[in-house]
C-alpha positions in Angstrom: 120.1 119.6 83.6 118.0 122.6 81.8 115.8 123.1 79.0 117.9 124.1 75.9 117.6 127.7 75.4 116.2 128.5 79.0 119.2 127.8 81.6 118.1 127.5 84.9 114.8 125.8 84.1 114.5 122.2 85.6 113.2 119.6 82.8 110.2 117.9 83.5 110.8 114.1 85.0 109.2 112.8 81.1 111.8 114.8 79.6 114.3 113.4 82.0 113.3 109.8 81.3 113.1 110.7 77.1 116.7 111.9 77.2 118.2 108.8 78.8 115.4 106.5 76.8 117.5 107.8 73.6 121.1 107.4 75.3 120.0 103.3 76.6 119.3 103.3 72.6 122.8 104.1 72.2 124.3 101.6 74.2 122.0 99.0 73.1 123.2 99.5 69.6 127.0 98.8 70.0 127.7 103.0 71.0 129.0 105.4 73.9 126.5 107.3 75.7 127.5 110.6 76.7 125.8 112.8 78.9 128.2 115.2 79.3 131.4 117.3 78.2 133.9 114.8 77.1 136.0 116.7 79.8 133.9 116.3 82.6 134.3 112.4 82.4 137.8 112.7 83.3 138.1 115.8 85.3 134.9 114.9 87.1 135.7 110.8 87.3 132.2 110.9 85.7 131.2 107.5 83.8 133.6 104.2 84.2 136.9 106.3 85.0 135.4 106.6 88.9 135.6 102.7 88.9 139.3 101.2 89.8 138.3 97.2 89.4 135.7 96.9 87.7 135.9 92.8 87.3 133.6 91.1 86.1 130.9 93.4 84.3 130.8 93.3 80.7 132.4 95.8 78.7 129.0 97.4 77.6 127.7 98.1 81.0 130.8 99.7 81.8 130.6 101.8 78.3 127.5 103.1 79.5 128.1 104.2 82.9 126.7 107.6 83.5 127.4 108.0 86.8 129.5 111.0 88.8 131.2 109.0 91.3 131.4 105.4 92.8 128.8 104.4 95.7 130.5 100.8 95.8 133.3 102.5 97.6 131.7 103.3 100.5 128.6 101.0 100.8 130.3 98.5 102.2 128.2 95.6 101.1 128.0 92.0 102.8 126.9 88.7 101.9 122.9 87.8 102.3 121.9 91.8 101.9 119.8 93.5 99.8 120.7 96.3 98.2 118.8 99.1 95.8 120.3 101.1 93.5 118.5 104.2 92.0 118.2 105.1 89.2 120.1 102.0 87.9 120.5 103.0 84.1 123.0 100.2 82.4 123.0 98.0 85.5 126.9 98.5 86.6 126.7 99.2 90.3 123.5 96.6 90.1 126.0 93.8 89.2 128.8 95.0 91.2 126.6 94.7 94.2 125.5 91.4 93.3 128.6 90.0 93.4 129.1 91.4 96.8 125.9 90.4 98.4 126.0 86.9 97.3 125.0 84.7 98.8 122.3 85.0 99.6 121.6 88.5 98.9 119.9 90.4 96.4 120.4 93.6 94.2 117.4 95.8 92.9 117.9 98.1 90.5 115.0 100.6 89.9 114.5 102.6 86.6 111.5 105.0 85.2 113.5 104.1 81.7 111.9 100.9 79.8 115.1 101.1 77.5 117.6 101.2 80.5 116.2 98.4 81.7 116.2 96.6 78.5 120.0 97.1 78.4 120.1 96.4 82.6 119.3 93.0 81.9 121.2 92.5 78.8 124.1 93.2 81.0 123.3 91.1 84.0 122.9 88.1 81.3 126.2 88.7 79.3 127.4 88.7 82.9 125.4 85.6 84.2 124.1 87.7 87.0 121.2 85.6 88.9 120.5 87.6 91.8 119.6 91.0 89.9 116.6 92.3 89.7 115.4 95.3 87.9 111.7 97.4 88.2 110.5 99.8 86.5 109.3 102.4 88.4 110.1 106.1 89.5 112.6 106.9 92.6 109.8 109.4 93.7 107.3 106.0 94.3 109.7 103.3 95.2 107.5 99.9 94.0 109.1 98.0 97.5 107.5 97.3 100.7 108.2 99.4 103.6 111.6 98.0 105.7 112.4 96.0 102.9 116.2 96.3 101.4 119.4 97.1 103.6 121.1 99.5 101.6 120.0 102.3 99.2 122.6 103.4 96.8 122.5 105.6 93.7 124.8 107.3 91.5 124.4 110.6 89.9 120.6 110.2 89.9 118.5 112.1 92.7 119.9 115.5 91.7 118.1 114.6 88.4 114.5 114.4 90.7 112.5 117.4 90.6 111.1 116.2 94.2 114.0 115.8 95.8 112.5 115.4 99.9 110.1 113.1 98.3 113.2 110.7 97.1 114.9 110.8 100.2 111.9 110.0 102.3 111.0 106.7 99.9 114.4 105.5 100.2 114.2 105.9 104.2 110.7 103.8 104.0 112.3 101.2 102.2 114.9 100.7 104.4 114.9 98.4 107.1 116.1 99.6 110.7 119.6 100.1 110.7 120.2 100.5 107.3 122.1 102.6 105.1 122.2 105.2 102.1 125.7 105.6 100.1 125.1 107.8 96.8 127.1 109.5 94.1 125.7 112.8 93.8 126.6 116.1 92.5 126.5 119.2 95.3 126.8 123.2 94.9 129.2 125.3 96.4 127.2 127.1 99.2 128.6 130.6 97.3 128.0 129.3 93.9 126.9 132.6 91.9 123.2 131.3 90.0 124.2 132.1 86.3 127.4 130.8 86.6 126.0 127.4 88.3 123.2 126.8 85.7 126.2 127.2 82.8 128.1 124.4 85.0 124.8 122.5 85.1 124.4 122.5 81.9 128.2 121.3 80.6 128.2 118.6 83.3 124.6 117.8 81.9 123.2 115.2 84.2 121.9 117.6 86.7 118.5 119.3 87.4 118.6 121.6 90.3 121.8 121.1 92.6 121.5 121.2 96.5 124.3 122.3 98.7 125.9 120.7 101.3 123.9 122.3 103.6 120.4 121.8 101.8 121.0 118.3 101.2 122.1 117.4 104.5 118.8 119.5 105.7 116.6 117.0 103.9 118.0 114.3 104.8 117.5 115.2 108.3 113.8 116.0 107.1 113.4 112.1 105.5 114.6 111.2 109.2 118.2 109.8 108.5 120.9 109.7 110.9 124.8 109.9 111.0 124.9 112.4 107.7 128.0 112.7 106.1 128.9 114.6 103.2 132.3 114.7 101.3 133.0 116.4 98.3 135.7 114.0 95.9 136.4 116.0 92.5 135.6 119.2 91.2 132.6 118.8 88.3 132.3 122.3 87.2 132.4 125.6 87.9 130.6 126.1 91.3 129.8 121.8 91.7 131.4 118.9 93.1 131.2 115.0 92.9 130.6 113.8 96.8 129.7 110.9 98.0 126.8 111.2 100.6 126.0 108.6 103.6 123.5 108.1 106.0 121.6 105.8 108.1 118.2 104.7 109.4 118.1 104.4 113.1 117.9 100.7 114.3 114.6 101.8 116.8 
C-alpha cells in the first residue's frame, strides 16, 4: 500500500488504520468494502472467494472480508484452544475459529481499528458467537500476556506493518510452547523489478512493503520460530503472490 502520488512510499500505521476506519464504515452501513482491483478478488481469491464453506457467519462479515487467502485451511484448530487472529477487521476468521475451538476454547481478534471492531462484534452477535473476543490494540504491541494463546493467525495484515520483525517477535511472545503461526500473506518474487512491484502494490492495495520468501522466512527465524514453511497459492499481481505461511514455537 503507497501514498497516492508517491509509489513506493510506505503509509504511516495512522494512515493505515484511517483507510480501513472508512472501509468498517462501509460495511457497517449495509455496503461492500473494497480494497482492491475488482480483479484481484477473483484472480487473487482475495476477500470471501478464498473461503469454500463458509457456514455459519453472517452474510455481512463475509461481505467484508478483506483478506488475501484463508489461514483456517491450514491452522488446524482443535477444541479447548485459543487462537489470535491479527488484524481481525470484520471478524470472519474470528468466528470461524470459534466454532472450531469450542469448547472450551477461545478466539481473540486484535484490531488498531475502533470501527472494525465495532462491526467485529456486530458480526459475532448476528452470529451468536460467545467465545469471541475482540481488543483494540496494534499487532506491533500485542495487549496479551506472554505464553498465552495456541495459535496466531492473520490474514493479509502484517505486510500492512511498517515494523514487520517487531510483529513477528510479539506473536512468538504470545505464544505458548509449542504453538503455531498460520497467516495469509502477500510475498514478492525474489526477481520482482521495484517500479514494477510498487505498481502491483498498489492495484492489489492492501500492501505496504512486500517481503520475499526469503526475507520473511529470515525474520521469522529472527522472532525465533521453528519449522518455516512458505507456499505461494495464487498469483496477486505482477511480481506478488498469495501464500500461506506456517511456523512454530519450539515446545522447550
Amino acid at each position: 500500500m503507497t501514498e497516492a502520488g508517491a509509489p513506493g512510499t510506505p503509509r504511516s500505521r495512522d494512515a493505515v488504520i484511517e483507510r480501513y476506519s472508512g472501509l468498517a464504515r462501509v460495511a457497517l452501513a449495509g455496503g461492500t468494502p473494497v480494497d482492491c482491483e475488482p480483479d484481484a478478488f477473483a484472480e487473487g481469491c482475495f476477500g470471501a472467494a478464498a473461503y469454500s464453506d463458509p457456514a455459519g457467519v453472517p452474510e455481512a462479515a463475509l461481505r467484508a472480508s478483506l483478506g488475501c487467502g484463508n489461514p483456517l485451511a491450514v491452522a488446524d484448530l482443535n477444541p479447548g484452544e485459543t487462537v489470535l487472529d491479527l488484524g481481525s477487521g470484520g471478524g470472519l476468521d474470528v468466528l470461524l475459529s470459534a466454532g472450531r475451538v469450542a469448547p472450551g476454547g477461545t478466539a481473540y481478534g486484535l484490531d488498531a481499528s475502533t470501527d472494525m471492531l465495532s462491526l467485529a462484534r456486530a458480526n459475532a452477535a448476528r452470529a451468536g458467537i460467545t467465545n469471541a473476543r475482540f481488543l483494540h490494540g496494534h499487532i506491533e504491541n500485542i495487549p496479551l500476556p506472554d505464553a498465552q494463546v495456541d495459535v496466531v493467525i492473520s490474514n493479509c495484515v502484517i505486510n500492512l506493518s511498517t515494523d514487520k520483525p517487531r510483529v513477528l517477535t510479539e506473536a512468538f511472545r504470545v505464544l505458548r510452547p509449542g504453538g503455531r503461526l498460520g497467516v495469509s500473506d502477500v510475498i514478492a518474487d525474489e526477481d520482482a523489478d521495484p517500479a514494477q512491484l510498487a505498481d502491483a502494490e498498489q492495484w492489489v492495495g492492501c500492501l505496504n512493503g512486500t517481503l520475499t520468501q526469503r526475507q520473511y522466512t529470515g525474520l521469522l527465524r529472527a522472532a525465533g520460530f521453528t519449522d518455516i514453511t512458505i507456499v505461494p497459492t495464487h498469483e496477486a499481481g505482477a511480481g506478488l503472490r498469495s501464500a500461506i505461511v506456517q511456523a512454530a514455537k519450539p515446545a522447550t
